[in-house]
Structure formats: C-alpha cells, structure tokens
C-alpha positions in Angstrom: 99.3 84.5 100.4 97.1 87.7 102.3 96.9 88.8 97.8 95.6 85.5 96.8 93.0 85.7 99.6 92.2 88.9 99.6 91.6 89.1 95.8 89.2 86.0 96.1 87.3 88.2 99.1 87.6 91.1 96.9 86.5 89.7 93.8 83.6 88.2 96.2 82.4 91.6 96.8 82.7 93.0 93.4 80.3 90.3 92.1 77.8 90.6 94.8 77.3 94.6 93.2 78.9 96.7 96.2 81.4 99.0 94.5 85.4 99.1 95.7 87.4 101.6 96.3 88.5 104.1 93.3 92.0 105.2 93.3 92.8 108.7 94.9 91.0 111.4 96.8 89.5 112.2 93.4 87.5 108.8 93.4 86.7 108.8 97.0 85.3 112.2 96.7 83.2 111.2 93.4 81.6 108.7 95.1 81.0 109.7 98.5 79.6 112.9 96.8 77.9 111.3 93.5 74.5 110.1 93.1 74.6 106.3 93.9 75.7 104.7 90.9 78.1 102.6 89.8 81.7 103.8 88.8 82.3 105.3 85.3 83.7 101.9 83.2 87.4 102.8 82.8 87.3 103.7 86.7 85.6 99.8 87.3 88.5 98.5 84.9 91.3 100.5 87.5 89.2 99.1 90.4 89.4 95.8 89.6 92.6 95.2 88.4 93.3 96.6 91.9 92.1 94.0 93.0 93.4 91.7 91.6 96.9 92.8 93.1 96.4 93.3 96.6 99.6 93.4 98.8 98.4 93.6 102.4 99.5 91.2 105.0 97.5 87.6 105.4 94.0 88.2 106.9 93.7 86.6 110.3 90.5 84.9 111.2 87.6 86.4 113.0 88.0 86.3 117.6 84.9 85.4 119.4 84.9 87.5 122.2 83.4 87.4 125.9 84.2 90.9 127.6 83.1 91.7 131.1 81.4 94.9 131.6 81.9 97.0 135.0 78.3 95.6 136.2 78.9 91.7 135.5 77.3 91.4 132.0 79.0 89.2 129.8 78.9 91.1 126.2 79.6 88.8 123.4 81.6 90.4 120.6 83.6 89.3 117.8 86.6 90.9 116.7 88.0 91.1 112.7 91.8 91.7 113.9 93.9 94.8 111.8 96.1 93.3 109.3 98.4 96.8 109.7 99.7 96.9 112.7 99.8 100.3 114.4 98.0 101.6 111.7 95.0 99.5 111.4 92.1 102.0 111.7 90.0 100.3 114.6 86.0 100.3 113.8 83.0 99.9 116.4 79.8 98.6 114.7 76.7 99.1 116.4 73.5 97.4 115.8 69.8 98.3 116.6 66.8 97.9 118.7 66.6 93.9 118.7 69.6 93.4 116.4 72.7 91.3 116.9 76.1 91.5 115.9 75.4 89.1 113.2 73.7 92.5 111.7 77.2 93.0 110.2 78.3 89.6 109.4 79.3 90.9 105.7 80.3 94.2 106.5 83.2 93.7 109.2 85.1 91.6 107.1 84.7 93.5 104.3 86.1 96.4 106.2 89.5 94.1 107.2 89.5 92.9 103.7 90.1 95.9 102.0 91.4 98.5 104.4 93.2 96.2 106.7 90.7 97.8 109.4 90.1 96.1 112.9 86.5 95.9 113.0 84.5 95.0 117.0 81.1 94.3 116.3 79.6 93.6 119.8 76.1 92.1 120.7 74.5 95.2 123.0 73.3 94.2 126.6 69.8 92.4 126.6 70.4 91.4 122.6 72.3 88.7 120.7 74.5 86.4 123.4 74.8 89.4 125.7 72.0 88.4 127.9 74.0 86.5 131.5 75.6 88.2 134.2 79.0 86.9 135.8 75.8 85.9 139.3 73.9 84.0 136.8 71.1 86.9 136.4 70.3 87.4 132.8 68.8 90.1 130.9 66.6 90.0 127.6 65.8 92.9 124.8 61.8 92.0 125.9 62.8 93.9 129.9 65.4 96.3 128.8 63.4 99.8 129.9 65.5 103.2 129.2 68.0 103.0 131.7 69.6 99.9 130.3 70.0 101.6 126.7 72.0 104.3 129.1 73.8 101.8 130.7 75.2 100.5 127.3 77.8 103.4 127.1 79.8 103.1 130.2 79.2 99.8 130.5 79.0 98.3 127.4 81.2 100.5 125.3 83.5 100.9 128.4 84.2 97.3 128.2 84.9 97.4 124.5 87.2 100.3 124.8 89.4 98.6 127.2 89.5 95.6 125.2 90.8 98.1 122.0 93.2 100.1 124.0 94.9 96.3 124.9 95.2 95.9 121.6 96.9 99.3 121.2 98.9 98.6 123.6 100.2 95.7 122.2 99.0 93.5 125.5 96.6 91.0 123.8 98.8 88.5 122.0 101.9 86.8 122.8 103.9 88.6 120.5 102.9 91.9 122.2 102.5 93.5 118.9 100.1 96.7 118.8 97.3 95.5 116.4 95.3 99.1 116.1 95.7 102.8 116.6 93.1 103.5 118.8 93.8 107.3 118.0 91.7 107.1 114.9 88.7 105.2 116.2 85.3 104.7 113.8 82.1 104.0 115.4 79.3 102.8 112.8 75.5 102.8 114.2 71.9 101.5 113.3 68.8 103.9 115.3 69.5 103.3 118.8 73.4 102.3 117.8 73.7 105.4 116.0 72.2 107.4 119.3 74.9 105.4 121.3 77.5 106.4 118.9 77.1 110.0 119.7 76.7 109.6 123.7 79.9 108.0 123.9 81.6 110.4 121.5 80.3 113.2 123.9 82.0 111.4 126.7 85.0 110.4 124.9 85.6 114.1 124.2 85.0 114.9 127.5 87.6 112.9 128.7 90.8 115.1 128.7 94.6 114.9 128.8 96.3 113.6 132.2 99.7 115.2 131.5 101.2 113.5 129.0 99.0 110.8 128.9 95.5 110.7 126.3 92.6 109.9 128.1 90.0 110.5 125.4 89.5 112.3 122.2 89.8 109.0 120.6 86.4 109.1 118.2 87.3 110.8 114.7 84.6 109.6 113.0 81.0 108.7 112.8 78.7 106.7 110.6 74.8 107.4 111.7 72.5 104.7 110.1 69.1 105.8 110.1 69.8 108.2 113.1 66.6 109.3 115.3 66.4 112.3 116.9 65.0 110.5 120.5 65.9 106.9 120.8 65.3 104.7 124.2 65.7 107.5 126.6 69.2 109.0 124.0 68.6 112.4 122.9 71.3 113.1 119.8 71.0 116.9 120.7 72.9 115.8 123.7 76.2 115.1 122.3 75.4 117.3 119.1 75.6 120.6 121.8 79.2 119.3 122.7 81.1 122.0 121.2 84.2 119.2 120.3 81.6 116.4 118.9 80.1 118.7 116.8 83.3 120.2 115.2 85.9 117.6 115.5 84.7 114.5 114.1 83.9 113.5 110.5 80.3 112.4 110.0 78.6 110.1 107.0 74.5 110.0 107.9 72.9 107.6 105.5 69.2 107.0 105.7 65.9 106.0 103.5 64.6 109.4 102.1 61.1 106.9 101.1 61.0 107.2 105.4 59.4 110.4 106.2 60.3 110.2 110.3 63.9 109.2 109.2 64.2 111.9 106.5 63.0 114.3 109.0 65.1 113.2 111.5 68.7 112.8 109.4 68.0 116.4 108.5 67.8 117.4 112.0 70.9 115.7 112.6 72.3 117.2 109.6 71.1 120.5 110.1 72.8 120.8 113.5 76.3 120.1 112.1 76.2 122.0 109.0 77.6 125.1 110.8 79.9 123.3 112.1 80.9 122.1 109.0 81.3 124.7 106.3 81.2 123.3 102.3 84.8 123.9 101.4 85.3 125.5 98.2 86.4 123.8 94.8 90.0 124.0 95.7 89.9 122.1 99.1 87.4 119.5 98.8 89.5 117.0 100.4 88.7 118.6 103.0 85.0 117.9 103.6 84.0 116.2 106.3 80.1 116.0 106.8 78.6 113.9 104.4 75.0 113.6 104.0 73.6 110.5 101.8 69.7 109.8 100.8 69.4 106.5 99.8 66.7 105.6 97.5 64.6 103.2 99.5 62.2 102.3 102.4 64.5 99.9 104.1 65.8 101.9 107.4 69.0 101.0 109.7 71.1 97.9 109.0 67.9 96.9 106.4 69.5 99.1 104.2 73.1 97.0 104.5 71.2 94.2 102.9 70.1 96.4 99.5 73.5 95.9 97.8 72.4 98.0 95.3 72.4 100.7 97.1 76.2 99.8 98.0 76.1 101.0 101.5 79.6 99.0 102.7 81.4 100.9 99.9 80.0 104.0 101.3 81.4 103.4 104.6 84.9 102.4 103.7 85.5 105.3 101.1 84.7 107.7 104.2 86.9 105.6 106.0 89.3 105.8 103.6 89.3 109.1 103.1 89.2 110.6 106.4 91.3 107.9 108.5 93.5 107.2 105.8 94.1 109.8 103.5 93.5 112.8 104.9 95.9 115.6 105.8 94.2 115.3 109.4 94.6 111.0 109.9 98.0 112.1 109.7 98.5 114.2 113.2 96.1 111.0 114.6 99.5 109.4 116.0 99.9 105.9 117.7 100.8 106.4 120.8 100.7 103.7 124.1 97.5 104.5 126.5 97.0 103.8 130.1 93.6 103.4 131.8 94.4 105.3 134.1 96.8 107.9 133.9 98.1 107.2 137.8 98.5 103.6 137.4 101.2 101.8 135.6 100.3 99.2 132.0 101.8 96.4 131.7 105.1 96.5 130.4 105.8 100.0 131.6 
C-alpha cells in the first residue's frame, strides 16, 4: 500500500519539474555540486523507475498541532509523522518575516514522501494561528518588536523540541513506538527563520552532557534560505563564533544571486564557515559538508520554493540524504532515549 501511494506522490513531484533523488553518493554529490539542471537522461530513467518501486512503510497523514510555549502562547504546528521509526530523520522548517507554516505546504510532505523524514513546520509567535495566549492575550506579526523574534528560540523552538524528544521517546502514541531520532535533527530557515536556525543551534550546542544523559548537540544540519547577516534584533555572527556550530554541522545556503543584499550576505555567511570547512580532495568528496548554491533568480526566501525550476525541495532532500542518511558521520548519530531533564525521571523509566 505505502509503494502504491508513495509512487503516485512521487510521480506527483516528478511532473511538477522538481528533480528526485539519484541513486548513490555519486548522484547526490552531482547534484548538490552541479549547476542547476536537470539529471543526465539515463540517470532520469534510474530515477524514475525508482520510483515507481518504492518500499517504505504507509505514509501517515499530516497532525495539526497546538503546543504550549513556557510563556502561554499557543504555537500552532503541523507535524508530517516519520514513516521509519527510530530512524526517521526529524526536520524543523522555518518560515519568514510574515510567513506561515503554510509557506511549506509542498515541501514537508515531500520530505516524508521520499525520505520517510518527520517534518514540524510550526507557525512562529505573532504569525499564522500562533497569535493567543493560554490568558486570552494575543499577539500579531504588526506588534512583534525585536525581543519577541528572541523570544521565539526558547520559547518557541523550546516548545517544539519537547514535542520531538516525546516522539523520540516513544511517549506520543499509544503504541509507545519512537517515531524519530532526534540525534540527527534538520532545521530548514527562510531570512529571519534562517537567523533563528542558527541561535538555537548555538544554544543546542551549548547544552552539554549530564552524565550519561544528552542534553544537546542535537542539530547536525542546517539549510539557510536567503540568510541575512542582521535580522529582527539576530545577529548570525553570534552563533557563527560558536566554535561547535561552526565546525560541527553540515550547512546548504541557497539564495537569489539577482539579490545584491542577499548575495552579499550568503557570502558573508559562507565566508565565515569556509575555514571551518576545508574542500576535501577528489578522493573524499563524500565528505563535504558546506554547500553553497546561487540560484538563478530574484525571488528571495521561501519565494524561491515556489520557482520549481530551480528545484529547491530536491536540493534540500539530496543534502539530507546525504549527510543524515548516507554519510559515514549519520552513522555514529545513534538513537538513544532523552530526558528533559537529566535529574528527573521520563515516563516509562
């Protein structure tokens, strides 16, 4: 049944011009590395015959969400669930300055389509549904001034994380099954998102072992949409000076290069990392992990989504692919069962 339906999705996809996976590092590598074009003909033939025989379990449907945040808000998300258990790579995706969730509509299922992925897509405080507090106050993107963008971290993305580590845990459903491995977390982010994605990476690697027990280090990877330098009070340079953030986690930054202030800025970004980062030579490619991608266009942050000729979604999931997935690294990024906090029993323990 999950190969009937997820060959229709796929198949879906295909026709609407965003490319699919290739088979093998060697395809992943082409076209995260290759100019944007389409794959060579015999590789489209592979590709789609793939499709065609998909074997992952049934995709469930799509969880509307209403998670309280430590200051009352009630943030509005909707969760794609992992169709691979303990190894479903869990992905955050971020929208920007006066977005909504519905910013990824096509893209989260996408990812759960084809790499079984458990995809959050939240509606940030002030935007979306995520405008009314547990006291009936309410909050709009109009009023949000610079301390509310900071608040959307350990607030925000606090509330989403506890939400994923129940799912880790296996605490969620009735059948108490673990549905992600929050070890190999993904956070995709449009402008501001992409500014958030990098705060809470910086305090995520902050956060540090409690004995046995993993209290952080759960980012692995980031995807920077149109990423600005200063954004709502966010200063990337921030969380780029963390020695672990800038060394530890695998980045993809896509932007317009038609966009002279994102061009400018995405360079910055990049330029930062690059040491950080060396090119590996011929014979270890698979090991790259910084990938910087011009598109051709004016369209900036999730505008850019919407182009599928650019085939931004394919983008994303080959990097997700090959760095969660594939990689000798995604390997040692075990499932493991995480507390809270490390002095206070989970359920079940």
């Amino acid at each position: 049944m999950r190969a009937q339906h997820d060959s229709v999705v796929v198949r879906r996809w295909w026709q609407s011009g965003w490319c699919s996976r290739g088979a093998g590092l060697a395809a992943i590598l082409a076209l995260l590395l290759a100019p944007l074009t389409l794959l060579a003909q015999d590789e489209v033939r592979k590709v789609a015959k793939a499709a065609d025989t998909g074997d992952a379990d049934e995709i469930p449907p799509p969880e509307e969400l209403s998670l309280p945040t430590k200051d009352g808000l009630k943030l509005a998300a909707t969760f794609y669930p992992g169709t691979r258990g303990k190894n479903s790579v869990p992905v955050i995706l971020l929208h920007g300055f006066k977005g909504s969730r519905k910013d990824y509509a096509e893209v989260a299922p996408y990812l759960q389509a084809r790499l079984g992925c458990a995809v959050i897509v939240p509606d940030l405080r002030g935007h979306g549904e995520s405008t009314s507090f547990q006291n009936d106050k309410t909050i709009t993107v109009d009023k949000l001034r610079a301390k509310d963008f900071l608040l959307m971290v350990p607030y925000d993305l606090d509330a989403i994380m506890d939400y994923l580590r129940e799912e880790n845990n296996g605490y969620t459903k009735e059948n108490k099954k673990p549905r992600l491995n929050l070890n190999k977390l993904c956070i995709v982010g449009a402008d501001v998102g992409a500014a958030l994605a990098l705060e809470f990476a910086r305090e995520d690697w902050s956060r540090d072992r409690v004995g046995s027990y993993q209290m952080g280090h759960f980012t692995k990877a980031l995807v920077l949409i149109s990423p600005e330098a200063s954004s709502h009070g966010l200063r990337v340079a921030t969380a780029l000076k963390h020695p672990e953030v800038r060394s530890k986690i695998s980045f993809l930054i896509l932007f317009g290069q038609n966009g002279a202030a994102a061009k400018k800025d995405a360079k910055v970004i990049n330029t930062m990392l690059q040491p950080f980062h060396p090119e590996p030579d011929a014979e270890n490619k698979e090991k790259k992990n910084l990938f910087f991608r011009p598109l051709d266009t004016n369209l900036q942050g999730v505008k850019i989504l919407e182009e599928k000729s650019l085939n931004v979604p394919a983008l994303i999931e080959q990097f997700i692919l090959y760095r969660l997935i594939k990689s000798e690294e995604a390997k040692t990024y075990t499932w493991s069962k995480l507390r809270k906090d490390a002095y206070v029993p989970e359920k079940g323990e």
